[in-house]
N, C-alpha and C positions, 0 to 999 in steps of 0.2 A: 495467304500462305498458311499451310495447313501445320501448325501443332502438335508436340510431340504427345500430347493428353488428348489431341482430336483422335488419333489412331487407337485409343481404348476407349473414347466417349466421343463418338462420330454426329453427335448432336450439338455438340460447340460450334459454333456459328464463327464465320470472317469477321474481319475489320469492318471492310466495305460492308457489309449487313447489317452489323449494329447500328452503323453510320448511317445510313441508312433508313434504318427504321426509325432513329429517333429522328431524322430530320424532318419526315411524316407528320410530327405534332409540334407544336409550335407551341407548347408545353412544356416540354423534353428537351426541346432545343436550345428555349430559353435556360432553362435548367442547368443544361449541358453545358451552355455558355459560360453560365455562371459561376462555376470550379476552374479551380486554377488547372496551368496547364498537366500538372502533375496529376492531381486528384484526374482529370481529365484520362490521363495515359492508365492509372491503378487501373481504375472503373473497366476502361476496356481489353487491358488486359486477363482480370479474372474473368469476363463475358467470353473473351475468345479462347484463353487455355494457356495464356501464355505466362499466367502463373496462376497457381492453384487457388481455388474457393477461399473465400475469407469466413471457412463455418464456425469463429466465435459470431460472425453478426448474428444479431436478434433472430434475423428472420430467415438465415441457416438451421441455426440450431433449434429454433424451436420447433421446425420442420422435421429435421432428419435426425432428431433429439430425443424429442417430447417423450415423456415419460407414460404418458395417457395413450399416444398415437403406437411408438413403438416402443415398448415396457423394455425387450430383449434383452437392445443396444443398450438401453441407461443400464438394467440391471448389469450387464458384463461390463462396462465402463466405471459402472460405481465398486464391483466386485474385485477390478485390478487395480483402483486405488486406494482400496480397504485391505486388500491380500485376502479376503474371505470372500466367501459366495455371500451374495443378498438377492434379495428380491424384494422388489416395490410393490406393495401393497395397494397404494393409495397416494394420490398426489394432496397434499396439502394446502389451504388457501393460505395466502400471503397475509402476513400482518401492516394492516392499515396504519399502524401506529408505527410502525416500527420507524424507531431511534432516527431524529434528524432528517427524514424521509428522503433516506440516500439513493433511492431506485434507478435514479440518474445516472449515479457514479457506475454501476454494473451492466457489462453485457447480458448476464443471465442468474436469475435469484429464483432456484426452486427447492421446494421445502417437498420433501417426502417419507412417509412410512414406510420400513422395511417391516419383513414377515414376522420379525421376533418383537416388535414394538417400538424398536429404536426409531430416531428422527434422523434424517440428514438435511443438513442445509446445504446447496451445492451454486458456488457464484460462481464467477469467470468475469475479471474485472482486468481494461485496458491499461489501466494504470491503476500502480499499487499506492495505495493512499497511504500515509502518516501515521502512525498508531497500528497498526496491525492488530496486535496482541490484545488492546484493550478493546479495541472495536469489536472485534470477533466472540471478545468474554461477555459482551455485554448483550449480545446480540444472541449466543448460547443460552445465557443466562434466559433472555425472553421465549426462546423455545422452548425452556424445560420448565418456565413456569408457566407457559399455554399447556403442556403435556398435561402438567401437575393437575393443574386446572379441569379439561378434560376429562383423565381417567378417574381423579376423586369424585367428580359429577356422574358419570356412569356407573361408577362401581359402589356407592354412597357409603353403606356402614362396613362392605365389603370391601373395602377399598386398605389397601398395604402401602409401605413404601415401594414393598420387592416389583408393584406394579409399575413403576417409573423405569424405563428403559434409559439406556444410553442416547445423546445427544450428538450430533458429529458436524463441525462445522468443515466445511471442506471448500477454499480457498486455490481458484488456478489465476495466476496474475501473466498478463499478457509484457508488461513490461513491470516487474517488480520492484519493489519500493529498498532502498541502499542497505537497507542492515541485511538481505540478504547473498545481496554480492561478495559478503565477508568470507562467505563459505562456497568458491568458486565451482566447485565441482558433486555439492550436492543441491539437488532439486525435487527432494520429498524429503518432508519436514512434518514431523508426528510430534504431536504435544499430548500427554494427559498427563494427571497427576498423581503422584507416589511421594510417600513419608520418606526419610531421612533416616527412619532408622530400620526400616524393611520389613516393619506391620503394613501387612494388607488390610485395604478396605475399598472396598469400590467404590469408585469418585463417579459420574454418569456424562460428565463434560471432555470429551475429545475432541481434536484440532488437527487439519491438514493441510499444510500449504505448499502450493506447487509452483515456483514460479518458471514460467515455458522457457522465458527467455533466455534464462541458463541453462537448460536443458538442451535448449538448443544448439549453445554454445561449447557445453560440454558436450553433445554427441557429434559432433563435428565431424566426419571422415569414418565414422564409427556406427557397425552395423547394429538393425532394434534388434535387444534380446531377449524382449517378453511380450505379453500383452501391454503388460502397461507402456510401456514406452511405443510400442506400435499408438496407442488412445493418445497418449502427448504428442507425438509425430502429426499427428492426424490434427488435432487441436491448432499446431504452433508451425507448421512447414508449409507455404505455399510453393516451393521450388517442384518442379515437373520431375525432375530425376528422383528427389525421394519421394514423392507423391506412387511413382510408378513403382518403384520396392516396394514402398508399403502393401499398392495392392496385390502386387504379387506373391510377397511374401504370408498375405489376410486379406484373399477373395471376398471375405464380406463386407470391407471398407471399400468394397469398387461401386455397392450398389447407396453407399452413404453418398458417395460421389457423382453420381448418374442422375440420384434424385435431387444433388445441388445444382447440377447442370441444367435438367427440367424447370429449377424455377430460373433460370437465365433466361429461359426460353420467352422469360415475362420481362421486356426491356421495362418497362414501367416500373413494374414493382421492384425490379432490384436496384432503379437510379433510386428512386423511392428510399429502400433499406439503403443505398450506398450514403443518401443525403442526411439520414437519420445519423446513422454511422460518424460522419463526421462533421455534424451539431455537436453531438455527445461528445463527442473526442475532443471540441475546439472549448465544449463547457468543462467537461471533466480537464482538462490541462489546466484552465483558468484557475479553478478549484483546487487541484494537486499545486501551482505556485501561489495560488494563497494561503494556503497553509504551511508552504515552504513559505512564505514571508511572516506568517505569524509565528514559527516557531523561530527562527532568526531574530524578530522582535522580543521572543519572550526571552531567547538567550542572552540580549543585547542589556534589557530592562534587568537581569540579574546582574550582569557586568558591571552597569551603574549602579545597581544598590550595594554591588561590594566596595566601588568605589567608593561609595557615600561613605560607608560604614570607617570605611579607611579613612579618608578624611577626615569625620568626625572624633576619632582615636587621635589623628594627631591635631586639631584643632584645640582638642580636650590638653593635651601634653604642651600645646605653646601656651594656653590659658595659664596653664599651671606655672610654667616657666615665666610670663610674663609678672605673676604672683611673686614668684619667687624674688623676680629682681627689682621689683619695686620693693620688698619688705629691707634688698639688700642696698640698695638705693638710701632707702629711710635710716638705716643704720649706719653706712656711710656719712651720711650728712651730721650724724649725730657726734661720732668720731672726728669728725677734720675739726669741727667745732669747739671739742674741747682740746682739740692738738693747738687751734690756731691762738686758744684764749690762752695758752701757757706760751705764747711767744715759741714755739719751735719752729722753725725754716721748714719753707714747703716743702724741699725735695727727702727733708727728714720724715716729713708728714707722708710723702706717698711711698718712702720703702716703709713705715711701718703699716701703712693699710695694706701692702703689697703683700707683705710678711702673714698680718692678721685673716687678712680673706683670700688667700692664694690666688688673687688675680694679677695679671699684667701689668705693668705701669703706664701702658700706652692709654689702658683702661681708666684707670685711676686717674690721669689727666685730664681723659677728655669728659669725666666727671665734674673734675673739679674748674 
């Protein structure tokens, strides 16, 4: 049954074809077998059209992406979520070291040169991990001390600070992490940093986080009204009816889409990327709930140290109290002693201790 995306990309292939073809190898089949029956239906539905390209995967985007292959697309992609024109210079090699070697956690981590010197880091991550803010600073921090690095090495005794360009860590989260669902209806989120009392000084560390998932939710029934939301559209929609706005709306997102369909045309390689796809997703979850249990545990482990401290406070005040009533105890015995040794009648003995220590008499008896 033909497709509302087969009639603008006439190289989408049937059910029965796919079908087909992977039962050919006994490779594929087994493969195929092996996905539950959902992952099973996804799989064959982006292969057929019957819902749009999954191009955060790896092997989408670094395709109909890549910075090296086609410069254009990144440069106007990166330009509508900067609000400024850029151009890529140079792509960047990844850092071997880099922090926790999280390369796992991402669908795409690339590091590139704009024309003016500046860096950008640009991820696209399935699920939005724990920490954001710190992770990101930490991670800034390590590109501008590679820059540093770098330009003081080429440029030696010629070497300024003014040489250090801007840094830009730029963050799109495919399902974002809770602190930003606070802010229901925005989904670009710019951070750098500014004084408090409105002295300039240029900071070189900026920050962008995009998360699609609310984008998507807030554009709901709602036509794109820029570029940039056309590029988030593109990123975060597999639905056939806005697939088919978009390209109508931005004929050059049709041939982004033509060349994802051409690698369909590789049943291999896309169960391939589909099986990576979701390793990663089944590692990446494990990973995102274990750090939702270690942060729950770390909450939990402060709970009890308040309580401790609490208990301790009043452990300290029965000590004291229990001080208290043995000293009061010791002078009681001391008193009935000399009441008894002058012959006075008990119940005279316990209104005058009654009187002397303003306790009860019920007290006073079951002392004596």
């Amino acid at each position: 049954m033909a497709t509302k995306l087969k009639e603008y990309f006439p190289m989408i292939r049937e059910r029965e074809e796919v079908l087909v073809e992977i039962a050919k190898s006994t490779m594929l089949q087994t493969k195929f077998d092996g996905w539950e029956a959902e992952q099973q239906e996804e799989f064959l539905n982006i292969c057929t059209g019957v819902k749009g390209l999954k191009l955060l995967y790896d092997g989408f985007f670094k395709e109909v992406m890549n910075p090296e292959y086609v410069p254009e697309r990144f440069n106007d992609f990166l330009s509508s979520l900067l609000g400024q024109r850029v151009r890529v210079v140079k792509v960047l090699p990844g850092d071997s070291t880099r922090i926790a070697d999280e390369s796992s956690l991402l669908i795409m981590d690339i590091v590139v040169e704009l024309e003016d010197g500046s860096i950008a880091n640009v991820e696209m991550q399935k699920i939005g991990y724990l920490f954001p803010g710190q992770r990101c600073a930490c991670y800034s921090a390590d590109l501008l001390l590679r820059q540093y690095k770098r330009v003081r090495g080429e440029k030696k005794k010629k070497f300024s600070y003014r040489d250090i360009k801007s840094v830009y860590t730029i963050v799109l989260f495919e399902r974002s992490p809770v602190e930003f669902h606070e802010y229901p209806d925005i989904y670009y989120h710019f951070f750098e940093q500014k004084s408090d009392t409105g002295l300039k000084i240029e900071f070189l560390q900026k920050y962008l986080f995009v998360p699609l998932d609310i984008f998507q939710e807030s554009k709901q029934n709602r036509d794109i009204k820029d570029k940039r939301d056309a590029w988030l559209t593109l990123f975060s929609s597999d639905e056939p009816e806005i697939i088919i706005g978009l390209i109508e709306a931005y004929p050059e997102f049709r041939e982004i889409y033509e060349e994802g369909y051409e690698i369909c045309l590789n049943v291999e390689r896309v169960m391939e990327m589909f099986s990576k796809e979701l390793y990663e997703l089944d590692r990446n979850t494990v990973q995102y709930m274990i750090d939702e249990m270690q942060d729950t545990i770390d909450a939990q482990k402060d709970e009890l140290e308040k309580r401790q401290a609490a208990m301790n406070v009043q452990k300290s005040k029965l000590d004291k109290q229990n001080q208290t009533i043995g000293e009061l105890r010791k002078a009681l015995g001391g008193t009935v002693s000399i009441l008894r040794s002058l012959n006075i009648p008990e119940q005279e003995i316990v209104t005058r201790i009654c009187e002397q220590y303003q306790i009860d008499e019920a007290q006073v008896k079951k002392y004596l």
